[in-house]
C-alpha positions as CSV (number, residue, x, y, z in Angstrom):
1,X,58.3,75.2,128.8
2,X,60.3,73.6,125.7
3,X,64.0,73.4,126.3
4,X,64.9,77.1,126.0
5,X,68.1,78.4,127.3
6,X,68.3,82.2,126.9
7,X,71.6,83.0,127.1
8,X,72.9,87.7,127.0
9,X,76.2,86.7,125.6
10,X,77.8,83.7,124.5
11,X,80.2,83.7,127.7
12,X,77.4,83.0,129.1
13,X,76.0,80.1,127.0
14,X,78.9,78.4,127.5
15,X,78.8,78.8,131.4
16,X,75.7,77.1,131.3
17,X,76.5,74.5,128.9
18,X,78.6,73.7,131.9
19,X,76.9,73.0,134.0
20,X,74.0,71.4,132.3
21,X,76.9,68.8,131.5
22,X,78.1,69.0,134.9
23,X,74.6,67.8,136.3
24,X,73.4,65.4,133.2
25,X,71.6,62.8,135.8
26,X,73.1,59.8,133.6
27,X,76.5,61.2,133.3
28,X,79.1,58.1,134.0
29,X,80.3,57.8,137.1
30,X,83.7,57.2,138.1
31,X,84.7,53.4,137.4
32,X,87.3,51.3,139.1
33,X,90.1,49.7,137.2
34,X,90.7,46.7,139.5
35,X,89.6,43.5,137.3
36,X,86.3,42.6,137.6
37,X,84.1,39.2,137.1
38,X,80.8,40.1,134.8
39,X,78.1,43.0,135.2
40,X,76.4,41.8,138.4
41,X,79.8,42.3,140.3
42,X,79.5,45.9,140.6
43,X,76.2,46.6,139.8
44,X,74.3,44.1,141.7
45,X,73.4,45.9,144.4
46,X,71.8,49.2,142.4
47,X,70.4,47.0,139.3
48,X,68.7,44.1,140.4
49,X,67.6,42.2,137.3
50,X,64.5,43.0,135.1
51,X,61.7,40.8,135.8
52,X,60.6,40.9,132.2
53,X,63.8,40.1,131.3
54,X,65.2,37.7,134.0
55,X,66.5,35.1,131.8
56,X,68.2,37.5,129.4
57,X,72.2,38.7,130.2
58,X,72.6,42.2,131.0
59,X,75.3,42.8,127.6
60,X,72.1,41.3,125.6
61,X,70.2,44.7,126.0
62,X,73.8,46.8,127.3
63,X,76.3,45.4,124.7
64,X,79.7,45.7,126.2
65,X,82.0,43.0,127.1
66,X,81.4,41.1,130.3
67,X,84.3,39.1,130.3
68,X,86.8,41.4,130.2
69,X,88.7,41.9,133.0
70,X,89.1,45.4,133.7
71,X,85.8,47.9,133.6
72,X,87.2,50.2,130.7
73,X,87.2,47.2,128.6
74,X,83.9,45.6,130.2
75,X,82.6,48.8,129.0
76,X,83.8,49.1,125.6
77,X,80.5,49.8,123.5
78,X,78.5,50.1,126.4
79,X,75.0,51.3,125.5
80,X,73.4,52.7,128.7
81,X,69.5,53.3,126.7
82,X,68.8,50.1,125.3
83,X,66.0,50.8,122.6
84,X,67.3,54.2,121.5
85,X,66.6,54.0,117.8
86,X,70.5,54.7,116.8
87,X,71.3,51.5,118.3
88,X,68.2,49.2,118.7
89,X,68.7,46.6,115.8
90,X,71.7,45.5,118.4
91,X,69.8,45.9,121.5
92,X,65.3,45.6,121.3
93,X,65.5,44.8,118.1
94,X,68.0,41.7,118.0
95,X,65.3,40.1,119.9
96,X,62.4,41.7,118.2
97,X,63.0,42.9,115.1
98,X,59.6,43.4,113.4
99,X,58.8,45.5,116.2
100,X,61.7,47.3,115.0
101,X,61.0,47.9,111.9
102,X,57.1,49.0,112.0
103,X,58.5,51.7,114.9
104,X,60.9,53.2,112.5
105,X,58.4,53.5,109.8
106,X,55.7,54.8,111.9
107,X,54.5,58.6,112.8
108,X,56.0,58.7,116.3
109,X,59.3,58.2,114.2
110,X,58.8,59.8,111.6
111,X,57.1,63.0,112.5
112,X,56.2,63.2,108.6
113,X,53.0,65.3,109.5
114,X,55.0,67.7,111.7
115,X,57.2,68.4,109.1
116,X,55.2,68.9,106.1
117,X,52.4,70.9,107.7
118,X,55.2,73.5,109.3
119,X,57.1,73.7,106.1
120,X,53.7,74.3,104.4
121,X,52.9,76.9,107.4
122,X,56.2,78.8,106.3
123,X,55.4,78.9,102.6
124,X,58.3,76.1,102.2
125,X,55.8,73.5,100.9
126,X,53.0,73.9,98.7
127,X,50.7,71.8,100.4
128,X,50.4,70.6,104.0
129,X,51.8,66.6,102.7
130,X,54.4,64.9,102.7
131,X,57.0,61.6,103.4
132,X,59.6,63.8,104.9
133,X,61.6,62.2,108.1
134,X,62.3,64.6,110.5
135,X,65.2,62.7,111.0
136,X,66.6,64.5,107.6
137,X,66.2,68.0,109.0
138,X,67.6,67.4,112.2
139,X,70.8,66.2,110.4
140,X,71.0,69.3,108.0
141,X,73.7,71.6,108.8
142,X,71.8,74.4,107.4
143,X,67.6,74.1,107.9
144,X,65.5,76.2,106.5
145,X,63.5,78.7,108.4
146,X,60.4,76.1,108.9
147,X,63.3,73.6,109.8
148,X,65.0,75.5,112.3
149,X,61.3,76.2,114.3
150,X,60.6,72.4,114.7
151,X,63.9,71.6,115.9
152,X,64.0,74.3,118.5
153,X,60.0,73.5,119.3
154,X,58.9,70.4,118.3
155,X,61.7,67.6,118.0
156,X,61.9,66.7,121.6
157,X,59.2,64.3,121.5
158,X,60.7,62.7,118.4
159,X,61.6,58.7,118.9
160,X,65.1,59.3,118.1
161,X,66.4,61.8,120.2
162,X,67.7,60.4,123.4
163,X,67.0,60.7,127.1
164,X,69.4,63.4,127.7
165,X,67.8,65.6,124.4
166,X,64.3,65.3,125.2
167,X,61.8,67.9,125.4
168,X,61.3,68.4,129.3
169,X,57.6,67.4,129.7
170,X,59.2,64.0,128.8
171,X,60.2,62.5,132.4
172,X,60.7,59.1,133.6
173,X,61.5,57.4,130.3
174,X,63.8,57.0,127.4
175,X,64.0,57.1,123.8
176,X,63.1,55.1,121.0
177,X,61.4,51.8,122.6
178,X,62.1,53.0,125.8
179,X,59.9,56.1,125.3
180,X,57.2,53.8,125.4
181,X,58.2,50.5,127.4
182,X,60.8,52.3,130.3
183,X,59.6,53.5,133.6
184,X,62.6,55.0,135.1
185,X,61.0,56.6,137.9
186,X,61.7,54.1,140.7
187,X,64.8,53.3,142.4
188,X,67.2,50.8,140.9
189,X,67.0,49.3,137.3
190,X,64.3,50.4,135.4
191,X,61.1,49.1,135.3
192,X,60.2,47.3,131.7
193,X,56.3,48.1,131.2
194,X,55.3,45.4,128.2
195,X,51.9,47.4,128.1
196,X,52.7,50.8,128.6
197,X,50.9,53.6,131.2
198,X,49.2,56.3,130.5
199,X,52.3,58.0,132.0
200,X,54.3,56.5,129.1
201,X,51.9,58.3,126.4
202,X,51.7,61.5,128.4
203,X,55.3,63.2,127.6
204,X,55.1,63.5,124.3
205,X,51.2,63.9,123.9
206,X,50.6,66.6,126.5
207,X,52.2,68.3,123.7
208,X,50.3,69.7,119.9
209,X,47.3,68.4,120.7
210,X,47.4,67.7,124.5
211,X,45.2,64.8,123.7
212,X,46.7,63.1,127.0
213,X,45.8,65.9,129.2
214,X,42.4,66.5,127.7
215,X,41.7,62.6,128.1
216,X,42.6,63.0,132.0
217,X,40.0,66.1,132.5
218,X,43.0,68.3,132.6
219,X,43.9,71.5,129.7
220,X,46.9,73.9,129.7
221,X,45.8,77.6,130.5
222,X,47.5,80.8,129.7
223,X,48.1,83.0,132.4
224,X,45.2,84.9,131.4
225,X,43.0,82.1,131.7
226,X,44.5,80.3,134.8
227,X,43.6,83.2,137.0
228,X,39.8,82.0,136.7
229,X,39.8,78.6,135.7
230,X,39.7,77.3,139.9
231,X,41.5,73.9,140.3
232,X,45.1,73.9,139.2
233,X,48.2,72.4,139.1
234,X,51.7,71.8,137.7
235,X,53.1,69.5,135.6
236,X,56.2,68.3,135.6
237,X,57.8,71.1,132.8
238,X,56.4,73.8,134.7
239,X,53.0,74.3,132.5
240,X,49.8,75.3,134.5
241,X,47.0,73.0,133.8
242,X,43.4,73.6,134.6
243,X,40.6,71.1,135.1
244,X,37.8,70.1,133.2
245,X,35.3,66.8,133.1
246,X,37.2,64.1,132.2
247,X,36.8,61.5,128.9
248,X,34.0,59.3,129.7
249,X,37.1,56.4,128.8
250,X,39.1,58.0,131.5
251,X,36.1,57.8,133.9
252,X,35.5,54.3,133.2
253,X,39.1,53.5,134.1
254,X,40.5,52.8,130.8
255,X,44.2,53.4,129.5
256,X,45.5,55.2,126.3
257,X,46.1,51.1,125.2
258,X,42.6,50.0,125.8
259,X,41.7,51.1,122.5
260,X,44.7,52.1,120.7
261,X,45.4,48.7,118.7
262,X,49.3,47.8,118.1
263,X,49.0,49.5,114.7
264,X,48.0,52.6,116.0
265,X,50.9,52.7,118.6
266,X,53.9,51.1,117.3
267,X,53.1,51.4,113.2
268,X,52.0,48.7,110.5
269,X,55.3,48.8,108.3
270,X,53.4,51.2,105.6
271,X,54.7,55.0,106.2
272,X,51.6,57.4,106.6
273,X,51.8,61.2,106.3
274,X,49.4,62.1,108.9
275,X,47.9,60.8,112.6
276,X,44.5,59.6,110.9
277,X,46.2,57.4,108.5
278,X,47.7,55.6,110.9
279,X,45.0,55.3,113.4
280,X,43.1,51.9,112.9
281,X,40.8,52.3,116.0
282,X,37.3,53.6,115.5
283,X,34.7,54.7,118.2
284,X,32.2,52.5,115.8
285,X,34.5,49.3,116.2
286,X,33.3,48.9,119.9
287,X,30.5,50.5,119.8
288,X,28.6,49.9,116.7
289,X,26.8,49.2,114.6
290,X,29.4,47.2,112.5
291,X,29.2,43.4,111.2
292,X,30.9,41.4,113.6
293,X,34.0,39.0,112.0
294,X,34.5,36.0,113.3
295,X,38.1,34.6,115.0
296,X,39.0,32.0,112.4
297,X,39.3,34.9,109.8
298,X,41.6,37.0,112.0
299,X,45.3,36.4,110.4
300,X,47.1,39.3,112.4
301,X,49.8,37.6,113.6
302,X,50.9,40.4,116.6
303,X,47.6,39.8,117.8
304,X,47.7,36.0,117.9
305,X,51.1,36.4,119.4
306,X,49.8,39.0,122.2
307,X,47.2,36.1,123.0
308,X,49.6,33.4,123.2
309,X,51.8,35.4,125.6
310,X,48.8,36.1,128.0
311,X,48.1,32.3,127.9
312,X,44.3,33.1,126.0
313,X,42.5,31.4,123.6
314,X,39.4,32.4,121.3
315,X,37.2,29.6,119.5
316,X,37.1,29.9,115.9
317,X,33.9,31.3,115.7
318,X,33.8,33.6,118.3
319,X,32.6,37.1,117.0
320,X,35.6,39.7,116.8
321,X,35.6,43.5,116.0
322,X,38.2,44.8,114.2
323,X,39.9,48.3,113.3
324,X,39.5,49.5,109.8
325,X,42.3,47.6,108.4
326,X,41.7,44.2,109.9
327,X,43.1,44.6,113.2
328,X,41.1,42.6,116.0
329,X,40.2,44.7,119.5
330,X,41.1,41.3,121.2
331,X,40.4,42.8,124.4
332,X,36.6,43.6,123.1
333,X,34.7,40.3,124.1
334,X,30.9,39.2,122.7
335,X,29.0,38.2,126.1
336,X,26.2,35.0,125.8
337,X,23.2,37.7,125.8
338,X,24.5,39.4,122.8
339,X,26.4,42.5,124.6
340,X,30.2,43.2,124.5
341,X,32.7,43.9,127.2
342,X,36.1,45.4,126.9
343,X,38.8,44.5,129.5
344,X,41.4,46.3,130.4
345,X,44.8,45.1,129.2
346,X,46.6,45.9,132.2
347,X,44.0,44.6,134.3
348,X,40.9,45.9,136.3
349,X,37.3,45.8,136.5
350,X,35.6,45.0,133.0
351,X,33.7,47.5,131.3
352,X,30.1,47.4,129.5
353,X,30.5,48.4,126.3
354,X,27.1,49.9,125.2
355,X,26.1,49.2,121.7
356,X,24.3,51.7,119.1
357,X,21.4,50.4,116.5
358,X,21.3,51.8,113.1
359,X,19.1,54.5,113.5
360,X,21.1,56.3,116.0
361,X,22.0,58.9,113.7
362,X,19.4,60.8,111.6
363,X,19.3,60.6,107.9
364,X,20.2,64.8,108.5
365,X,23.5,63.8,110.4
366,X,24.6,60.8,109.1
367,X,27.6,62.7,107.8
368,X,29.1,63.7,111.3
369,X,31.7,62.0,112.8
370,X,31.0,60.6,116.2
371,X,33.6,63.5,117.7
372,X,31.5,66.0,116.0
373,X,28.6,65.5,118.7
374,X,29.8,64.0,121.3
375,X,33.4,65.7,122.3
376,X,32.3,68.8,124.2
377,X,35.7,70.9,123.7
378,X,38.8,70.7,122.7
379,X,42.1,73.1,123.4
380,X,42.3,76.5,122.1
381,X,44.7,79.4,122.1
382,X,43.4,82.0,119.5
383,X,45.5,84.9,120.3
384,X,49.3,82.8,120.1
385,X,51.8,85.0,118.6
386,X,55.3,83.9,117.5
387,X,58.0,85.4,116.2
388,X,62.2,84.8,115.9
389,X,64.5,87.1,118.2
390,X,68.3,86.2,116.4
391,X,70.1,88.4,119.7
392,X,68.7,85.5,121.8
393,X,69.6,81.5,122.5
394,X,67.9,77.9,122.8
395,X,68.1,74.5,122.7
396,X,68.7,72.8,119.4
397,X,67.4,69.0,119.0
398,X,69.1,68.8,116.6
399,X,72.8,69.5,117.2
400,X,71.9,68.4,121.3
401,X,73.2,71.9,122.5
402,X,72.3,75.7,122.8
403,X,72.6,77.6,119.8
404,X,71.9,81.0,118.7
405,X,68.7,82.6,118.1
406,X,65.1,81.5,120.0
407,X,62.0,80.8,118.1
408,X,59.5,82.7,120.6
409,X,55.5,81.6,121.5
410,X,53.3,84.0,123.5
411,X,49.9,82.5,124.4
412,X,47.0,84.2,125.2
413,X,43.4,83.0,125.8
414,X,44.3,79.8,125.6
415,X,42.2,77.6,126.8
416,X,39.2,74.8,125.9
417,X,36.4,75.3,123.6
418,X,34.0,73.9,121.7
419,X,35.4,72.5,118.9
420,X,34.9,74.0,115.3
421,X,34.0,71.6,112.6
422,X,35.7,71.0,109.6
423,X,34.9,69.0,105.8
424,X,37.1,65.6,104.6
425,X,37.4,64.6,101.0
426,X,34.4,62.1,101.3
427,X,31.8,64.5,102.5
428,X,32.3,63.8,106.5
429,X,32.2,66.6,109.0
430,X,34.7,66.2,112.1
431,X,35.4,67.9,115.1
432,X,38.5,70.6,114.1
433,X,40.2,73.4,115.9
434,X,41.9,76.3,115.0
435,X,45.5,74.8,113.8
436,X,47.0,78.1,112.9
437,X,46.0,81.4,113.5
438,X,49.0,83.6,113.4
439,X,51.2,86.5,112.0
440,X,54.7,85.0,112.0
441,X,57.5,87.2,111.6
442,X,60.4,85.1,110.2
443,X,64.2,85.4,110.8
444,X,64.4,87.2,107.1
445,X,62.2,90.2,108.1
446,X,59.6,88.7,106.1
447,X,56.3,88.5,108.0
448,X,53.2,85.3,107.0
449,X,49.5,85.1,108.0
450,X,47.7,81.9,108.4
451,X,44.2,81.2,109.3
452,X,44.3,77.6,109.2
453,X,42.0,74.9,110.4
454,X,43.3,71.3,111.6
455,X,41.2,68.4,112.4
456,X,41.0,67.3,115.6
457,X,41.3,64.1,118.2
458,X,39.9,65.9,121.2
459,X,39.7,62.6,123.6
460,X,36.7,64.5,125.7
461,X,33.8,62.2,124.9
462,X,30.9,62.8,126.6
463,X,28.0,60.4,127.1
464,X,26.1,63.5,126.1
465,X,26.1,65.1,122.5
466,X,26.2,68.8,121.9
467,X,23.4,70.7,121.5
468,X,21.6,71.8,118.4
469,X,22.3,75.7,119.8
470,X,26.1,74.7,119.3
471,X,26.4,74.2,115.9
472,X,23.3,75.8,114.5
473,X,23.5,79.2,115.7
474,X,23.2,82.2,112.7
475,X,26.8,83.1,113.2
476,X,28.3,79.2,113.5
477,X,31.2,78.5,111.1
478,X,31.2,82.4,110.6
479,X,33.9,84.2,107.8
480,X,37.5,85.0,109.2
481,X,39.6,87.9,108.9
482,X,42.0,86.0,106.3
483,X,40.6,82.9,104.2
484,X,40.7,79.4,106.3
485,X,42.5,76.8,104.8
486,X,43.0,73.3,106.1
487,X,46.3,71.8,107.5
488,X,45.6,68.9,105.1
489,X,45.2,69.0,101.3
490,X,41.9,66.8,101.8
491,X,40.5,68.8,104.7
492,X,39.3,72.3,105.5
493,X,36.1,74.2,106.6
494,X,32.7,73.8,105.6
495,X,31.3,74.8,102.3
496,X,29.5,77.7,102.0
497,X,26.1,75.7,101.1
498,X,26.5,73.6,104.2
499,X,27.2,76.6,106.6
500,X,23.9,78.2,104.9
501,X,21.6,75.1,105.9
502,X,22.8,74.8,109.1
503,X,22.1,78.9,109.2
504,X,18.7,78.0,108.2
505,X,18.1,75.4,111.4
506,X,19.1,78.2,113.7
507,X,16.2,80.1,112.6
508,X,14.2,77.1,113.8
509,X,15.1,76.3,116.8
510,X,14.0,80.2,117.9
511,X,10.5,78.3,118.8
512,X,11.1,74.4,117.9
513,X,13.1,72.3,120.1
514,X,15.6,69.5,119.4
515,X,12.6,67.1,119.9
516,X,10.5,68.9,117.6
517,X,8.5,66.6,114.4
518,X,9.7,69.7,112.2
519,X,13.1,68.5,112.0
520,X,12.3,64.9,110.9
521,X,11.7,66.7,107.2
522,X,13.4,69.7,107.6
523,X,13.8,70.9,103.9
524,X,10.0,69.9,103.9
525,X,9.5,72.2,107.0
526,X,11.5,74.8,105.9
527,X,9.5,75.4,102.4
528,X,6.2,75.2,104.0
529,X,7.6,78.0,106.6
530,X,8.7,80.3,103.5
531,X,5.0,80.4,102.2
532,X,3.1,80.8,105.2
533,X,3.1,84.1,107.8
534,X,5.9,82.4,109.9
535,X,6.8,84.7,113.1
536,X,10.0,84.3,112.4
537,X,11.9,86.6,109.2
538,X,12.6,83.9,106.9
539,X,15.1,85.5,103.7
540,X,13.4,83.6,100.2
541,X,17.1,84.1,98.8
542,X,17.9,80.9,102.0
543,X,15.2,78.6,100.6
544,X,16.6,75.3,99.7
């Protein structure tokens, strides 16, 4: 569950305000004021230095003043969460500071896509884009409607918002860099992870998507669901989760950062307005078939840096694959015999990276996406209902503290699917889901329908694509109650005429297999079935 405090009167909210300050796990503890000789004189014992950080003085990453010589002085602009965005060009980003800057310009920061698609959703935008921080709302005094739902719902996962005002599947890290590079699960000072765990990426991406869970072979189940899906259990916010077969990554032992490039994670310095803009990685960059570069070209400098640190080299000519803007997978390595193997940054076996020719894809499907065959579901809740009850009380990210009112969600049937496939700008069809599919009923008694269709990252990739019976069934991509619209202004569901053909293939299949000659020319096919006695009621109003 999000952060919701449900409060009968406001007596009551502020009993529990209370206590929640009462228990905050990093409130400060009671200090002595005898004089005291640097950091390590008290805190010694319970924070034994970083080892990532051993030659670095605690007040480097903590500010404060260890010379002083009392602790209320020692303490003076103490900052107890390094990296926390509010303060990191003193703290991470004195030492790093184009780090800095690429994570304050990038999507995890910004949350542009959040915000424009749910003012959009709300009828407060007119299309689903936009450069919007979400930093801006959570600072107005007065949001708006669409506004007011993301900070009570969504914000908790933004990079800004500190330990203490995160959204509670968020556990055993901080803020800002420390969302990413702070384990503070253990005992003692917290551990700095340089390449981040899966555990790291997990908090905030369980959530929208769930693309962590999914990845792992796990999916979040609506009580409805969870009473038949078998093996469950509970994470750490109290959500059920079922399981399902893991990504065929996951299986082969390889972390969220084994393909995610630095671009994709921490930002490139350009602001995007939506998760595919930002993403660099491709399935085709490890797998094929690209043109190879070679290392002499590469001028990325994080990625000459990473390689210096890690004490590698690469000879000039040594093939390289790259993301779409340039960005080398420098843990993708060409092998003497002509194959590639990918080894995992934070160590473990290698991996065999198996390489596709040319003609894996037919001339009829050249347009999909490699998600479009080969991820095998992707989450689903098609009966979620929300609506706004003003009598009751939640968490506000943005103010830090329970106010009045509660945005409301009641799932049902939610679950995993196959996913639904959806039409870019340039002709491509991807794997989508179901983004929106809702009667809201807002705060001003007004009530908004949405049928709306997102596209999807369904990390469930399966060695083996879907079947033709999947897509190409007579009903596939059927009409909805209200017209489908797509969550971006270049996106949506499939044309009519596509939907028709792919109508047309269904009819087929009834007595030709996939492996059947009569889909090599299946327009060809089709026309010759329309004049002869086919067994099979062919409409002359669907010839091509």
């Amino acid at each position: 569950m999000r952060r919701d405090v449900l409060a009968a009167s406001v007596a009551a909210v502020l009993a529990l305000m209370c206590v929640l300050v009462a228990h905050r796990p990093d409130a400060p503890r009671p200090v002595p004021s005898e004089p005291v000789t640097g950091c390590v004189s008290c805190h010694a014992s319970d924070h034994p230095p970083d080892p990532v950080h051993t030659d670095i003085a605690c007040q480097a990453c903590h500010l404060g003043d260890p010379s002083a010589s009392v602790v209320p002085l020692a303490h003076d602009g103490l900052e107890r969460e390094p990296g926390a965005l509010d303060t990191a060009g003193a703290t991470c980003g004195a030492c790093h500071p184009t780090h800095l800057a690429r994570v304050q310009t990038s999507l995890m920061t910004t949350a542009a896509g959040l915000v424009s698609v749910d003012r959009w959703a709300f009828g407060e935008l007119d299309v689903p884009h936009g450069h919007v921080p979400i930093t801006q709302l959570l600072a107005d005094p007065e949001p708006s409607q669409a506004d007011d739902h993301i900070r009570r719902l969504c914000a908790g996962c933004h990079l800004g918002t500190r330990k203490d005002n995160r959204d509670d599947a968020i556990h055993g890290t901080g803020s800002g860099c420390g969302a990413c590079h702070v384990d503070t699960r253990g005992d003692g000072h917290p551990a700095i992870e340089p390449l981040p765990s899966d555990h790291q990426c997990e908090g905030c991406h369980s959530r929208s998507g769930r693309i962590s869970l999914s990845y792992q072979g796990l999916y979040e189940a609506s009580p409805d669901v969870v009473e038949t899906c078998g093996d469950t259990e509970t994470l750490v916010d109290g959500r059920t989760v079922c399981r399902q077969e893991p990504d065929l990554h996951h299986t082969a032992g390889l972390s969220c950062i084994d393909c995610h490039l630095h671009t994709d994670l921490m930002g490139d310095g350009h602001t995007h307005a939506h998760k595919e803009e930002q993403v660099e990685v491709t399935c085709e960059a490890c797998h094929g078939p690209v043109e190879d570069t070679r290392w002499d070209a590469i001028s990325d400098d994080p990625t000459h840096r990473i390689l210096r640190l890690r004490g590698e080299t690469r000879a000039p000519d040594e093939a390289v694959r790259t993301g779409k803007r340039g960005t080398p997978l420098w843990n993708l390595r060409p092998t003497t015999t002509g194959t590639w193997t990918l080894f995992p940054k934070r160590g473990g076996k290698p991996v065999a990276v198996p390489q596709l020719d040319a003609d894996h894809v037919d001339a009829a499907h050249a347009r999909l996406t490699c998600d479009a065959c080969h991820a095998p579901t992707v989450p689903t809740c098609v009966n979620c209902h929300t609506d706004y009850d003003p009598s009751g009380a939640q968490w506000d990210f943005g103010s830090g503290a329970v106010a009045a009112g509660q945005w409301r969600e009641t799932p049902t049937q939610m679950s995993m699917a196959a996913p639904e496939l959806g039409w870019t700008a340039d002709h491509r069809v991807v794997a989508a889901v179901t983004g929106m599919d809702f009667t809201l009923h807002l705060p001003d008694g007004t009530t908004r329908t949405l049928d709306a269709l997102a596209p999807a990252s369904p990390h469930t990739t399966s060695r083996f694509s879907r079947t033709c019976v999947s897509c190409h069934t007579p009903d596939a991509q059927s009409p909805r109650t209200h017209p489908r619209v797509g969550t971006r202004p270049d996106f949506g569901p499939l044309p009519e005429d596509v939907v028709i053909r792919m109508a047309r293939a269904a009819r087929c299949l009834v007595c030709h297999d996939e492996d059947s000659p009569v889909y090599d020319n299946f327009d060809e096919a089709y026309k010759v079935a329309l004049s002869t006695a086919h067994p099979v009621p062919l409409s002359s109003e669907e010839a091509p």
